[in-house]
C-alpha positions in Angstrom: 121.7 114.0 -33.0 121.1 110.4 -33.1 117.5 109.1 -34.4 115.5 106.5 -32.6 116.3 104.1 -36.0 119.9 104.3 -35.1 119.6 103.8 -32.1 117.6 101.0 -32.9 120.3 99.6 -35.0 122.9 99.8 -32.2 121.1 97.7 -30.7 120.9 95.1 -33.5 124.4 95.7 -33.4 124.7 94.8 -30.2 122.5 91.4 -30.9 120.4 91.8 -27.5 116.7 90.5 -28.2 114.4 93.7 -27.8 110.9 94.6 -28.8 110.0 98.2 -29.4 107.0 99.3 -27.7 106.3 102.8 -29.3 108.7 105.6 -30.9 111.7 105.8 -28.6 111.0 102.8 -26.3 112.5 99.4 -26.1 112.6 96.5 -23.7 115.5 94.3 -23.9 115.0 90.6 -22.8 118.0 87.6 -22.5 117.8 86.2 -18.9 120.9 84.2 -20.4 122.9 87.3 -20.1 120.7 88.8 -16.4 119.2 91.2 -19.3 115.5 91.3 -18.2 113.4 93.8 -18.6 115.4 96.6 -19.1 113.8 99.4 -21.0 115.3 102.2 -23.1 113.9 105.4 -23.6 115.2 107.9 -26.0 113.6 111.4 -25.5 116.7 113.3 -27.3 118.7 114.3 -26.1 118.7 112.3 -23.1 118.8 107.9 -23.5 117.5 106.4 -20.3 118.1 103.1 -19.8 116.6 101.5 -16.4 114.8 98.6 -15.2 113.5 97.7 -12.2 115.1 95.8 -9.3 112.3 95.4 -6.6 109.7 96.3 -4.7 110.2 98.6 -1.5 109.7 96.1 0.9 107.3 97.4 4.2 110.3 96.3 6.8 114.4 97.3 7.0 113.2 100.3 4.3 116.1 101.9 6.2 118.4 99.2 5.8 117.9 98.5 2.3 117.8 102.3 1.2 121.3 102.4 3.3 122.9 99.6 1.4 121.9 101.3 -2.0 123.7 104.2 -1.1 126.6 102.6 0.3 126.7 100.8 -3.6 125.3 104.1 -5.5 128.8 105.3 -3.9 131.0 102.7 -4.3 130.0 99.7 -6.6 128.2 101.1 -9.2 130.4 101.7 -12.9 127.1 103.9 -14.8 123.7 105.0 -13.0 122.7 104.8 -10.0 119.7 103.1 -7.8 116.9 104.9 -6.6 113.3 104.7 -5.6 110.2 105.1 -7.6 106.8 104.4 -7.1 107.4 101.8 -4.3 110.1 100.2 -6.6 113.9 99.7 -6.6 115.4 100.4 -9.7 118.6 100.9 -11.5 119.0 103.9 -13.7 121.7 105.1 -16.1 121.0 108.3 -18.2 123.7 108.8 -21.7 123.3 111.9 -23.9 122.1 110.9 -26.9 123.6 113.2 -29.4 127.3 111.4 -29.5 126.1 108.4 -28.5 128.0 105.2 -29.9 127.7 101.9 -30.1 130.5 101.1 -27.4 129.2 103.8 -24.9 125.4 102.1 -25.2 127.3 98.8 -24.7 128.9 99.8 -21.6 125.4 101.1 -19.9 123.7 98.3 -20.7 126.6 95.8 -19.8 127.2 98.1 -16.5 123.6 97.7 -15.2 123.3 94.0 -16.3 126.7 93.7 -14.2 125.2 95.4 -11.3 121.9 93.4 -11.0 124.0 90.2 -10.9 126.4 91.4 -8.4 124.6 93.1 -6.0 121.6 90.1 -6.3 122.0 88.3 -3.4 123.1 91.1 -0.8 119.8 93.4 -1.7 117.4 89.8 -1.7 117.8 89.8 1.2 115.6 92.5 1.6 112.8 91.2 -0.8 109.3 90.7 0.4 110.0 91.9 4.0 
């Protein structure tokens, strides 16, 4: 079982800037690296590391929702995007108990990846 301290020091590890916001919550920050805003929660034994995208916008719903299936199936490398609360956002859930540091490296460079590739096809969609 890994402990919200070790994870915390994975991400030291890892050198992305971060600020804890509570047991089991952090929000990593470096727009250098398209890391903005992307929060991980540890609620063992799950790590949930999402952020969100967008919001919904009122026209082409169907159109937008479309295209994030057709990349959910074929573009994404961990997680998957989905709606909540009127928001896009990009989820990737790790079991925490074997977590290591290369596996929490891979998610977080995975969804980072993701939001800078897929940027301009789903902008097109913004504030519709």
């Amino acid at each position: 079982m890994r402990t919200n301290e070790e994870i915390e020091n994975m991400l030291f590890q890892l050198q992305y800037p971060f600020e804890a916001h509570g047991e089991g919550l952090w929000i990593l920050n470096d727009e250098e690296d398209a890391i903005d805003n992307i929060v991980i929660h540890h609620d063992d034994p799950l790590l949930t590391i999402r952020v969100k995208v967008m919001e919904v916008p009122e026209k082409n719903q169907q159109a937008l929702f479309e295209a994030l299936l057709k990349l959910n199936a074929s573009d994404i490398i961990h997680g998957a995007y989905g709606i909540d609360e009127g928001s896009v956002v990009l989820t990737d859930t790790i079991q925490s108990p074997q977590l290591d540091l290369n596996e929490l490296q891979a998610s977080i460079d995975a969804i980072s990846l993701a939001l800078t590739t897929h940027y301009e096809q789903l902008s097109q969609y913004r504030n519709q």
